[in-house]
C-alpha positions in Angstrom: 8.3 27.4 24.7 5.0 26.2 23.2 7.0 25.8 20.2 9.2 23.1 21.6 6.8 21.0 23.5 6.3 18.9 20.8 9.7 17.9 20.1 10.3 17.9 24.4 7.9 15.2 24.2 9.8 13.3 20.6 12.9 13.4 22.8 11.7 12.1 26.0 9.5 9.2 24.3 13.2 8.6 22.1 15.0 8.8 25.5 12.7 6.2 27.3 12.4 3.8 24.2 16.1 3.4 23.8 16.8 3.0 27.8 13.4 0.4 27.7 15.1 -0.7 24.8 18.8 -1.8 26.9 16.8 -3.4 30.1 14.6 -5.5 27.6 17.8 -6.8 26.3 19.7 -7.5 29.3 19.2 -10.8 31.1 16.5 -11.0 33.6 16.8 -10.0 37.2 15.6 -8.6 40.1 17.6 -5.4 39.7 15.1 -2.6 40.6 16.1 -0.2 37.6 15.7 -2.2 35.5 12.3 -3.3 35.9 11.7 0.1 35.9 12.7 0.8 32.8 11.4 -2.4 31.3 7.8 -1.2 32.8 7.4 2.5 33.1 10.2 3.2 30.4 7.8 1.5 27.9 5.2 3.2 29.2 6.3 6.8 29.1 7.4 6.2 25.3 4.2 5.2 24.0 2.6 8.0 25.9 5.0 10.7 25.2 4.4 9.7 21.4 0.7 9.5 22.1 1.2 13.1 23.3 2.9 14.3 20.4 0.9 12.7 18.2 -2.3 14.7 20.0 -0.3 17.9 20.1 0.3 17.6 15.8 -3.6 16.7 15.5 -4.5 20.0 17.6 -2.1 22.0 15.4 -4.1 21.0 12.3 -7.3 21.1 13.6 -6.8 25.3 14.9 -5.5 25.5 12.4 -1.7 26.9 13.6 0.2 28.1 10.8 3.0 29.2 13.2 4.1 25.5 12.6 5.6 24.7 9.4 4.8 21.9 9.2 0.8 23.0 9.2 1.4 26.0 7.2 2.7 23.9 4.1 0.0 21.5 4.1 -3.2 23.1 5.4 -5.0 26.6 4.5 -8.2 28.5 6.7 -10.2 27.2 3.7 -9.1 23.6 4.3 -12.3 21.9 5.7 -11.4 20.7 9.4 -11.4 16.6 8.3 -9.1 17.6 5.5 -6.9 19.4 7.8 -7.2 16.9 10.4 -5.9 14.0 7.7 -3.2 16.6 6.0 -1.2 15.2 9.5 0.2 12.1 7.4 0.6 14.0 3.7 4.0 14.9 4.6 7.3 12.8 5.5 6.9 14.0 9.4 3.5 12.7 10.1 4.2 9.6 8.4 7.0 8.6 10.5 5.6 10.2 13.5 2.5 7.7 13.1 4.7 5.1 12.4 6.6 5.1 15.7 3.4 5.8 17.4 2.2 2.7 16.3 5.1 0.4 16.8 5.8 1.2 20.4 2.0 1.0 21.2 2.9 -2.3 19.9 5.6 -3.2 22.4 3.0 -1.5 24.8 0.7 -4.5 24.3 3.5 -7.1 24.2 4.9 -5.6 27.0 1.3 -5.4 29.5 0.6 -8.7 28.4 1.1 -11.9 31.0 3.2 -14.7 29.8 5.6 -12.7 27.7 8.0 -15.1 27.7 5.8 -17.4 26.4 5.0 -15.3 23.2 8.2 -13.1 21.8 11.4 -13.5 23.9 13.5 -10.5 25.8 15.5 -9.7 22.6 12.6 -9.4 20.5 10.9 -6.6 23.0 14.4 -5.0 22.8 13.9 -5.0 18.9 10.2 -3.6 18.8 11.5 -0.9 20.8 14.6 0.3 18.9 12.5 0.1 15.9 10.1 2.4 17.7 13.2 4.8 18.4 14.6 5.0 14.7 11.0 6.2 13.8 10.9 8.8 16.6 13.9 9.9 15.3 13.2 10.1 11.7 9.8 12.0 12.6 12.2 14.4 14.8 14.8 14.8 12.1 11.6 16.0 10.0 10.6 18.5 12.0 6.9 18.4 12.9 7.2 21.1 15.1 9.3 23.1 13.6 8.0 26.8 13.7 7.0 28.8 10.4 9.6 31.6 11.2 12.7 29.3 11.0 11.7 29.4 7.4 11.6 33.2 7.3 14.5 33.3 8.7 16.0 31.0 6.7 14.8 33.0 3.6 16.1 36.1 4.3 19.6 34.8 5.4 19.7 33.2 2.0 18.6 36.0 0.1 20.8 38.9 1.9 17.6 41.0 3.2 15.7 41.6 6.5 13.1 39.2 8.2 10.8 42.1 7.9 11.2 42.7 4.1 10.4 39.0 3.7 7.6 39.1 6.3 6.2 41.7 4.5 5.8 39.4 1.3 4.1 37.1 3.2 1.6 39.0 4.6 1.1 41.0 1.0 -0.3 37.4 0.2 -2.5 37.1 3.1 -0.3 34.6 4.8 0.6 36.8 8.0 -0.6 39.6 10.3 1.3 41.9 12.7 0.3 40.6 16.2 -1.1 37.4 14.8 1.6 35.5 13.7 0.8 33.3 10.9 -3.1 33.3 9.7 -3.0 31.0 6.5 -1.3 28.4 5.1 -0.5 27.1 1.6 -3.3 24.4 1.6 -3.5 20.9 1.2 -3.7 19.0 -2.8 -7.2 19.2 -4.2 -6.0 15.2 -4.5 -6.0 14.8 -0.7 -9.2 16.6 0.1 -10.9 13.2 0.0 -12.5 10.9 2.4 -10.0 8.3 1.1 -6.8 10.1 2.4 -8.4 9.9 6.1 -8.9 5.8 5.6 -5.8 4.8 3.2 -2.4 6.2 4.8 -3.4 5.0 8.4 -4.2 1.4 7.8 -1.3 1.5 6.1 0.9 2.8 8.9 -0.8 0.7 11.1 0.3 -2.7 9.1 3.7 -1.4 8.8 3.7 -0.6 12.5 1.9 -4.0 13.5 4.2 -6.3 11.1 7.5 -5.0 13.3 6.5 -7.7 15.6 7.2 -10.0 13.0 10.6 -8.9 12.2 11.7 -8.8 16.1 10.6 -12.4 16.6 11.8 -13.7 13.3 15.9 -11.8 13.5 15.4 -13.3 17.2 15.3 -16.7 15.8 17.6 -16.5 13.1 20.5 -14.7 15.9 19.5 -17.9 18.0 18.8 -20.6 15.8 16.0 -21.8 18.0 13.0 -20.7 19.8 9.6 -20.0 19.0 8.6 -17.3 16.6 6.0 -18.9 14.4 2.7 -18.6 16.5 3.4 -14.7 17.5 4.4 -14.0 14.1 1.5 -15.4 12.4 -1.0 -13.7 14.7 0.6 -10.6 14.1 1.4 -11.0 10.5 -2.1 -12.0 9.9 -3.1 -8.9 11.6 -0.7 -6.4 9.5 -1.7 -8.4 6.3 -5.5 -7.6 6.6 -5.0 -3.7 7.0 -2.4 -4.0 4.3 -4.6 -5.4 1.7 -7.5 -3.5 2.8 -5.3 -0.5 2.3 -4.2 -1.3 -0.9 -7.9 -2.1 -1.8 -8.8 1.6 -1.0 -5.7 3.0 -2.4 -7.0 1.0 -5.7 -10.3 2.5 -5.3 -9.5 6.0 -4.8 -7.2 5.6 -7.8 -10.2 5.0 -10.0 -12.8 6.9 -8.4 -11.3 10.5 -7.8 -7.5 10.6 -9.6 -7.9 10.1 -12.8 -4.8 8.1 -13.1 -6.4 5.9 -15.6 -7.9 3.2 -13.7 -7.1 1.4 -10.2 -3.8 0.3 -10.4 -0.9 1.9 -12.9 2.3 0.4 -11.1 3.5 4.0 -10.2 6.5 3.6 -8.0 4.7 4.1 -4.9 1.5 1.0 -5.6 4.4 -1.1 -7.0 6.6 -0.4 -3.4 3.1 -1.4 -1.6 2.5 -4.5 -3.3 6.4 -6.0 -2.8 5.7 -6.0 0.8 2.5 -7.9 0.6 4.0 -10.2 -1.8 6.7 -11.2 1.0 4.4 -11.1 3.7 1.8 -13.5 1.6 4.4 -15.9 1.2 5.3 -15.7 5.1 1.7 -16.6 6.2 2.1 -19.6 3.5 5.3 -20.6 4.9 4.0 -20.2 8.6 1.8 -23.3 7.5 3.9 -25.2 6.5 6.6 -25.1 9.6 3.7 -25.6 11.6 2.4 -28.4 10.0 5.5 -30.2 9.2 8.2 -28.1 10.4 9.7 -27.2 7.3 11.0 -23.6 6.1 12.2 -22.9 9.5 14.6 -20.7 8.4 13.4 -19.1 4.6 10.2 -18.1 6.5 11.3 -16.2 9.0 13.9 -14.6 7.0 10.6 -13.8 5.2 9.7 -12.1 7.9 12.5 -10.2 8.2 12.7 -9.7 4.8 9.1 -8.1 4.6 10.0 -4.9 7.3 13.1 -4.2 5.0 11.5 -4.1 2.0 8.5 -1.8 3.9 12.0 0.6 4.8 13.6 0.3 1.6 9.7 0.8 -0.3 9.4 4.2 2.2 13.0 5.5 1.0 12.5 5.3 -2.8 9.3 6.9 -2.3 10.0 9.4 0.0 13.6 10.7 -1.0 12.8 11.6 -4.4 15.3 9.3 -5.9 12.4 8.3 -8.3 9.3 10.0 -10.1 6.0 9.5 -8.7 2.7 10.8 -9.5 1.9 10.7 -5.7 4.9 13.5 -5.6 7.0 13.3 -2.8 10.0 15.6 -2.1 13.5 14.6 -1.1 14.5 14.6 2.8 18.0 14.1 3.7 16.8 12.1 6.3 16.1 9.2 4.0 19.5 8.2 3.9 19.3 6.9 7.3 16.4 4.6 5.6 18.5 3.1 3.0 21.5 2.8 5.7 19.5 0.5 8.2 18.0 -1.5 5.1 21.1 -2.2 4.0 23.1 -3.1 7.5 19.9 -5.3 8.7 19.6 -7.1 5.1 23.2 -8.2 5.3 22.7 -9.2 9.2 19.6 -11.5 8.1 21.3 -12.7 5.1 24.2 -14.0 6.9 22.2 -15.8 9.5 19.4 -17.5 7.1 22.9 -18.8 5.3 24.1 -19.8 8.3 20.9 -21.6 9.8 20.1 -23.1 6.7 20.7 -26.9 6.5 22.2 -27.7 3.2 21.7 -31.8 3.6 19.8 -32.6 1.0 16.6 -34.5 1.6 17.2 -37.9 0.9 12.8 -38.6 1.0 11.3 -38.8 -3.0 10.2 -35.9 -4.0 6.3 -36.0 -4.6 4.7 -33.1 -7.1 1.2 -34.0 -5.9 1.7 -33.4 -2.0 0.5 -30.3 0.1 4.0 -30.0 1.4 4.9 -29.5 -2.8 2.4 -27.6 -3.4 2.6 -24.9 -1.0 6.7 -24.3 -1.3 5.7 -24.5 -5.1 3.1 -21.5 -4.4 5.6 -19.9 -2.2 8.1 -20.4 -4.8 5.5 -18.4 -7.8 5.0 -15.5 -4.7 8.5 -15.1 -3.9 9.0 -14.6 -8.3 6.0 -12.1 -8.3 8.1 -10.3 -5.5 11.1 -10.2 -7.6 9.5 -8.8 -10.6 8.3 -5.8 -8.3 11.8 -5.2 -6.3 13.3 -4.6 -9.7 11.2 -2.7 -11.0 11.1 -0.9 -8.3 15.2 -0.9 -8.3 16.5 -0.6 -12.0 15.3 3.1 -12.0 17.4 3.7 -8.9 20.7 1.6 -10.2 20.2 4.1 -13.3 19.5 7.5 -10.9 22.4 6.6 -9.1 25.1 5.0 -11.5 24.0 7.5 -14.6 22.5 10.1 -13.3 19.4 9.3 -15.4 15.4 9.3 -15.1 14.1 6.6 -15.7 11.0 4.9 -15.4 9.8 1.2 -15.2 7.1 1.0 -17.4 3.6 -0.9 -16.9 4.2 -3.6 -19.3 7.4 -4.2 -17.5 5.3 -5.5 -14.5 2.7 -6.7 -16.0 4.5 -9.1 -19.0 7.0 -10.4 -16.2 4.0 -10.6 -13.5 1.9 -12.8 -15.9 3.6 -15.7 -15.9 3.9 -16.0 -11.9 0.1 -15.2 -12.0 -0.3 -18.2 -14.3 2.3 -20.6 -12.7 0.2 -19.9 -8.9 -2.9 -20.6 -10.7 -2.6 -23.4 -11.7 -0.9 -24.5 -8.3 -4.3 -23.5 -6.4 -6.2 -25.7 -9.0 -4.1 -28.5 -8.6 -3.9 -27.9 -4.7 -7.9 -28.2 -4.7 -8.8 -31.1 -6.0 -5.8 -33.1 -3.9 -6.7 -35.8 -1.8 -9.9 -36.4 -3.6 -8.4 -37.8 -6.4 -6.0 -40.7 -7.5 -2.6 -39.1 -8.2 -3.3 -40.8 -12.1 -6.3 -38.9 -12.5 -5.4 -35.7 -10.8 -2.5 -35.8 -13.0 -4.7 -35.9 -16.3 -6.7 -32.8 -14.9 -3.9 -31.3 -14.3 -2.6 -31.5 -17.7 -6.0 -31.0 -19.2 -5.9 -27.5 -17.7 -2.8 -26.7 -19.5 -3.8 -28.3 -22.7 -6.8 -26.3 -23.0 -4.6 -23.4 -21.8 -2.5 -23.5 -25.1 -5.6 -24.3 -27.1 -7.2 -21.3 -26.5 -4.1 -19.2 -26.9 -3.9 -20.8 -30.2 -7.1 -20.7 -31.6 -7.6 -16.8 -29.9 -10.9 -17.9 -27.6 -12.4 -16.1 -25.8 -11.2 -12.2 -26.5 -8.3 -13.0 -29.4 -6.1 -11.4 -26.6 -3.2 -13.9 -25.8 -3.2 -12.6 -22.1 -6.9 -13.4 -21.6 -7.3 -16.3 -23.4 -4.3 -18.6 -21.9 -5.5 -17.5 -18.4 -9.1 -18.2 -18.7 -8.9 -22.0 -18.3 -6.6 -21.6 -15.4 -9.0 -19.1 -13.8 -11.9 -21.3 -14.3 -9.5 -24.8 -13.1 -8.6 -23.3 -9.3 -11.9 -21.4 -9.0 -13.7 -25.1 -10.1 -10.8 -26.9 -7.8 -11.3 -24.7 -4.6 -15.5 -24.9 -4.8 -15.1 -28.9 -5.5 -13.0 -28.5 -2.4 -15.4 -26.5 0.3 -18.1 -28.4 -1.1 -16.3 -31.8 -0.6 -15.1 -30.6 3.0 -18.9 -29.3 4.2 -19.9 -33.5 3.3 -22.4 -32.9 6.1 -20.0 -32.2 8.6 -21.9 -29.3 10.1 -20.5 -25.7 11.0 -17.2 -27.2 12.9 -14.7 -25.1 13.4 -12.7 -27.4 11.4 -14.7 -26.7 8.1 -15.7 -22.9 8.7 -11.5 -22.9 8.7 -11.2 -24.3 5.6 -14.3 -22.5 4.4 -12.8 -19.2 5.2 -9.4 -20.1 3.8 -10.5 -21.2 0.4 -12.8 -17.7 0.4 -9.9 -15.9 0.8 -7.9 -17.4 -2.3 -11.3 -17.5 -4.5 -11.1 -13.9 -4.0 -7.6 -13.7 -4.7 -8.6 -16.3 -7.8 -11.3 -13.4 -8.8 -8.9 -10.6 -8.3 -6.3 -11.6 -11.1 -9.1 -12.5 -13.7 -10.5 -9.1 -13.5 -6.8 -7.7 -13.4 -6.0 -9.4 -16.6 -9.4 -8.9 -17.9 -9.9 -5.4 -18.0 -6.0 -4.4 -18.2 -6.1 -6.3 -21.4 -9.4 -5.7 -23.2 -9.3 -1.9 -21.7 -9.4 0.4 -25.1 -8.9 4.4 -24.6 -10.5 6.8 -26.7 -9.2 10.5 -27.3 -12.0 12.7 -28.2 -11.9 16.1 -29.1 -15.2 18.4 -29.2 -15.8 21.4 -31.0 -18.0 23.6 -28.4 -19.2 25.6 -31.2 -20.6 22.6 -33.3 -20.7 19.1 -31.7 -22.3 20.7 -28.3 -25.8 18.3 -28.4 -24.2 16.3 -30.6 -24.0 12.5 -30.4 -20.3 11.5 -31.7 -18.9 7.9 -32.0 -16.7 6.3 -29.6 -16.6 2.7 -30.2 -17.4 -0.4 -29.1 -20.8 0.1 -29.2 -20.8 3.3 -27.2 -20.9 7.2 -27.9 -21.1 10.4 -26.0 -22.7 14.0 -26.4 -21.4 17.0 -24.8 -24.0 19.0 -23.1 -21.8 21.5 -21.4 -18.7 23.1 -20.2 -18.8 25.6 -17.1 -15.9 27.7 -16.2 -15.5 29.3 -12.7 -13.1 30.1 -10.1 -13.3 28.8 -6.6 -13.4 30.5 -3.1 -9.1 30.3 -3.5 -9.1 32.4 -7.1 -8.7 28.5 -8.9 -9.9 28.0 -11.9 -12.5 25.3 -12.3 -13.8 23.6 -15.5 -16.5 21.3 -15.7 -17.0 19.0 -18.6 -20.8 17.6 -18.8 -21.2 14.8 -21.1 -23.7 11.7 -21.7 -22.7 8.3 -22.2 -24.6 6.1 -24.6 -25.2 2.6 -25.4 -26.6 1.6 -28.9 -29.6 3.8 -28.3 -30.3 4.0 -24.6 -28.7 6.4 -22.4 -26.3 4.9 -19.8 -25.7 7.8 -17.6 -25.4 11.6 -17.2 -21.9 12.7 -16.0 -19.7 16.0 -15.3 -15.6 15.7 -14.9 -14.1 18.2 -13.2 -10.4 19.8 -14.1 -9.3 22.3 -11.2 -6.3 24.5 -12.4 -4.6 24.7 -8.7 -2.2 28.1 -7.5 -0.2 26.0 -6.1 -0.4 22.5 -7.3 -1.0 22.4 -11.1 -3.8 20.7 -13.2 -5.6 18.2 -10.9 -8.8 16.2 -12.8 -11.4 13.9 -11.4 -12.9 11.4 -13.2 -16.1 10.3 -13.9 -17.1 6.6 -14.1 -20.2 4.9 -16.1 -20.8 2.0 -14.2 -21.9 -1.6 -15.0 -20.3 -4.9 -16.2 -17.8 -2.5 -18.4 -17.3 0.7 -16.9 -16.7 4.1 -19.2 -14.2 5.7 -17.6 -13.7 9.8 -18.8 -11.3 12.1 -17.5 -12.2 16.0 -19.5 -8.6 17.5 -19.8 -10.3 21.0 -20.1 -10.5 23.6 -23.1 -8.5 24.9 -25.5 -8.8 27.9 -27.3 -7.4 27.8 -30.8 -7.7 30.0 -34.2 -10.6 27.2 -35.5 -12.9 28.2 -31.9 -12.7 26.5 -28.6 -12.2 22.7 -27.9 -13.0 20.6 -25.4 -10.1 17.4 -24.5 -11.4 14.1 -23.0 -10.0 10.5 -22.6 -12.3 8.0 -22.6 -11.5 4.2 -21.2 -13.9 1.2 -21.5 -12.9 -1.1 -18.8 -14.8 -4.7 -19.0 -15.2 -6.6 -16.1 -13.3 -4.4 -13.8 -15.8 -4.4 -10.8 -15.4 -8.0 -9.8 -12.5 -6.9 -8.3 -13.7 -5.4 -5.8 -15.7 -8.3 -5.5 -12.5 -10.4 -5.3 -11.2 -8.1 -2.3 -14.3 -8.1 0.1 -14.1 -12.5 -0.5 -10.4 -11.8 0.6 -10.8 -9.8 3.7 -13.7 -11.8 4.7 -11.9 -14.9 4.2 -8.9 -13.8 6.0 -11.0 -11.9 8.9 -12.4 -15.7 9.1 -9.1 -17.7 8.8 -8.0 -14.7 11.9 -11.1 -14.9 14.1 -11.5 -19.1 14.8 -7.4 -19.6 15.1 -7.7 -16.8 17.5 -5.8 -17.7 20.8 
């Protein structure tokens, strides 16, 4: 029985979101039912999934190995924390979290006075059927399925007793007679990181958050009127700061711990986080504009819309396997009910953007150097960004499923095709700066200046003789010049009114976005990697070459196993500069039971980083060897300087058009 309390609580929150669900959506009246359900219905479903969500965390933290869904991603060794964020490294936690935080959503929607005001009947109904399919998908997971369904299954499939395959498991330590399961398999040395406890839920909790956005903005386009644009920018705004902040850790944790090779290497899963933030960018952009001038009443909301797909559609290649990904995610069969409702929905939206859409054309002269130009012309250079990503992301699945083949979308792929909407948005931002300050003559001759100089340095290979770098850096210097001359021009002795901290705030935020892509470009294009190979018996003390100015001595290698019989290795080398010693550092590769070779990096720090990543030793007829990668990365930390300018800006822009 205490088995199934957990999923007795999944049904009844699924029960009581689908029947709050039907009397959102019904017209208002006094019928006492229904207000029932509108009220307590919403109610018990958040709390039943509040409850279950509890009952998981408790699980872990024991830890209870009778539940499967424990046992294959936690161990007695597993440090509580560890164990405690383990609850989202599989497919059931995820969407458990997931509906948890949409219907706490419709909670607040729902409490609040003046709903009608805000987010109409339908779009309650919406939130809470969204809520549901995640309770569902987290029930079809199983988070509460018990470990002895498995033994079961095992034996059935193998033609021998429970006991005989009990007794295996407790050969290994896994069970005891009385006890029930007493250890589990144990969580990746890859999650076992302060990083997994922050990353995964801010991102669950934009993805949750921007479903408000999709139920006011399918609302709109069903109706063809209404309001959708001030809840959807609250809410969007909301679910785009914990998206980019997640992404920012994601990045971080990357670099700091994975040793994937630096902070972003367009693996499957950072590319299918990144399309949704490109969609959901270019919403807030065309928010502005409707409610400035009310145009993009239709594109943006189906923007809106758009943006929960793609989050759906970004969770089912990622989570069914269809593609390789070094974050290593297995198949469920309950991923096909993703890629069904992506589908269904994206047709539905489609069909009713064509269908609101005016196609009169507008009969006004077009004006390049206008903020209403500017800004669908930036909306234009996010929405291209956007499709670079979705096929990326896509070709590899057209391939899986047409061909039956593997493959990959390749860094370059994303990068080449990315530049040029990096470039084309750019120069948009410059241009957009210095409006309204300017005659449109002279603005015009800046304008083209930029882009002059643009191709002169391509041509004559200045700064870095990398093409990449050198067209870009004028650019990067025109919008970061053109959005300074702008805050400085607004201040004009103004004071700190609300009207200029708002424009303050805004231009922070796209200065850091400005800084973000020059250190993206920057050190993805004058990055150079170094393979090194030490002889232990000779070059141990030694200094050896590396380039650039730099070299490194190997001052030790330790070998050990673990508490868990894994093997550790631990590479301890000095970085140098000319003659002065940069820093000390050790790199550790853990040879895992269960999950294979897993390195951490080290990282030399400064305005270029060394970035080394020891691949371990190698015993070989000539003596023993030690394997490391080296990476000098310039200019890579003023990205995280670009980041903390965007979520300040945008924590700004959030806080003073607060209602």
């Amino acid at each position: 029985m205490v088995g199934q309390l957990g999923n007795i609580f999944l049904i009844g929150a699924l029960i009581f979101s689908i029947a709050s669900a039907f009397a959102w959506a019904v017209k208002e009246d006094n019928n006492r039912l229904k207000l029932y359900l509108e009220k307590w219905g919403l109610r018990l479903a958040a709390s039943f999934l509040t409850i279950s969500l509890l009952l998981l965390s408790y699980y872990f933290l024991l830890p209870d190995f009778n539940f499967l869904y424990v046992f294959d991603r936690a161990s007695a060794a597993t440090p509580g924390v560890y164990r405690f964020s383990a609850m989202w490294a599989g497919q059931a936690g995820t969407f458990l979290m997931w509906a948890w935080v949409i219907n706490l959503s419709a909670l607040f929607k729902g409490e609040k006075k003046g709903l009608g005001r805000t987010i109409p009947r339908e779009g309650m109904a919406i939130i809470l059927l969204g809520g549901a399919f995640f309770t569902f998908m987290a029930f079809m997971a199983g988070p509460f399925n018990l470990t002895m369904d498995r033994i079961g299954e095992e034996a059935a499939s193998s033609g021998v007793s429970v006991k005989s395959v009990l007794e295996s498991y407790k050969s290994a330590g896994f069970y005891l007679d009385g006890k029930g399961f007493v250890n589990g398999m144990g969580l990746s040395p890859m999650l076992q990181t302060p990083y997994n406890a922050i990353h995964p839920p801010l991102m669950f909790l934009a993805y949750g958050l921007v479903f408000v956005v999709f139920s006011v903005s399918i609302v709109y386009l069903f109706r063809g009127h209404g309001e959708w644009e001030l809840t959807g920018r609250s809410w969007a705004r909301f679910s785009w700061l914990f998206m980019t902040a997640a992404m920012a850790i994601g990045g971080l944790w990357a670099y700091e711990e994975l040793a994937y090779g630096g902070y972003w290497t367009w693996d499957p899963i950072e590319a299918a986080s990144i399309l949704p933030w490109l969609t959901l960018t270019a919403y807030l952009h065309g928010s502005i504009e409707f409610r400035r001038r009310q145009k993009l009443g239709t594109l943006t909301p189906f923007l809106g819309v758009l943006t929960t797909l793609l989050i759906v559609y970004s969770t089912y290649i990622t989570r069914s396997g269809i593609i390789k990904s070094s974050h290593s995610y297995s198949g469920t069969s309950s991923a096909s009910y993703l890629i069904i409702a992506v589908l269904a929905l994206t047709v539905v939206a489609t069909y009713f953007m064509i269908k609101r859409t005016s196609w009169k054309p507008d009969t006004r002269e077009f004006n390049l150097f206008s903020q209403s130009a500017l800004l669908q012309l930036s909306i234009l250079g996010i929405i291209a960004a956007a499709a670079v990503v979705f096929w990326g992301l896509t070709g590899p699945v057209i391939a899986k499923v047409l061909e039956g083949k593997d493959v990959a979308t390749l860094p370059d792929f994303y990068n080449q095709k990315g530049y040029f909407a990096a470039v084309f948005i750019l120069f948009i931002m410059g241009v957009n700066g210095f409006l309204g300050y300017f005659k449109k003559r002279v603005l015009l001759r800046i304008s083209a200046a930029a882009i002059i100089i643009s191709f002169l340095f391509y041509a004559v290979s200045f700064p870095s003789s990398h093409a990449y770098v050198d067209f870009i850096a004028p650019l990067i210097l025109f919008s970061l010049g053109s959005l300074i001359f702008k805050t400085v021009k607004a201040w004009n002795g103004s004071g700190l009114k609300k009207a200029f901290l708002w424009k303050l705030f805004s231009d922070l935020a796209h200065i850091g976005i400005v800084i973000v892509v020059a250190g993206a470009v920057v050190s993805g294009s004058l990055s150079t990697t170094y393979e090194m190979v030490f002889d232990y018996n000779s070059d141990l003390g030694r200094v050896l070459e590396m380039g650039e100015g730099y070299s490194v001595r190997l001052d030790d290698i330790k070998v050990f196993q673990d508490s868990q019989s894994n093997w550790i290795q631990d590479g301890y080398v000095t970085v140098l500069k000319g003659k002065s010693i940069e820093t000390g550092r050790v790199s550790r590769m853990i040879n895992d039971a269960r999950y294979g070779h897993q390195h951490s990096p080290f990282i030399s720090r400064g305005v270029t980083d060394v970035y080394g990543v020891f691949y371990g030793v190698g015993h070989q007829s000539r003596g023993v060897f030690a394997f490391y990668n080296f990476k000098i990365m310039p200019f890579v930390n003023i990205i995280w300087i670009g980041v903390v300018l965007l979520l300040i800006g945008m924590m700004g822009v959030v806080f003073l058009d607060r209602r």
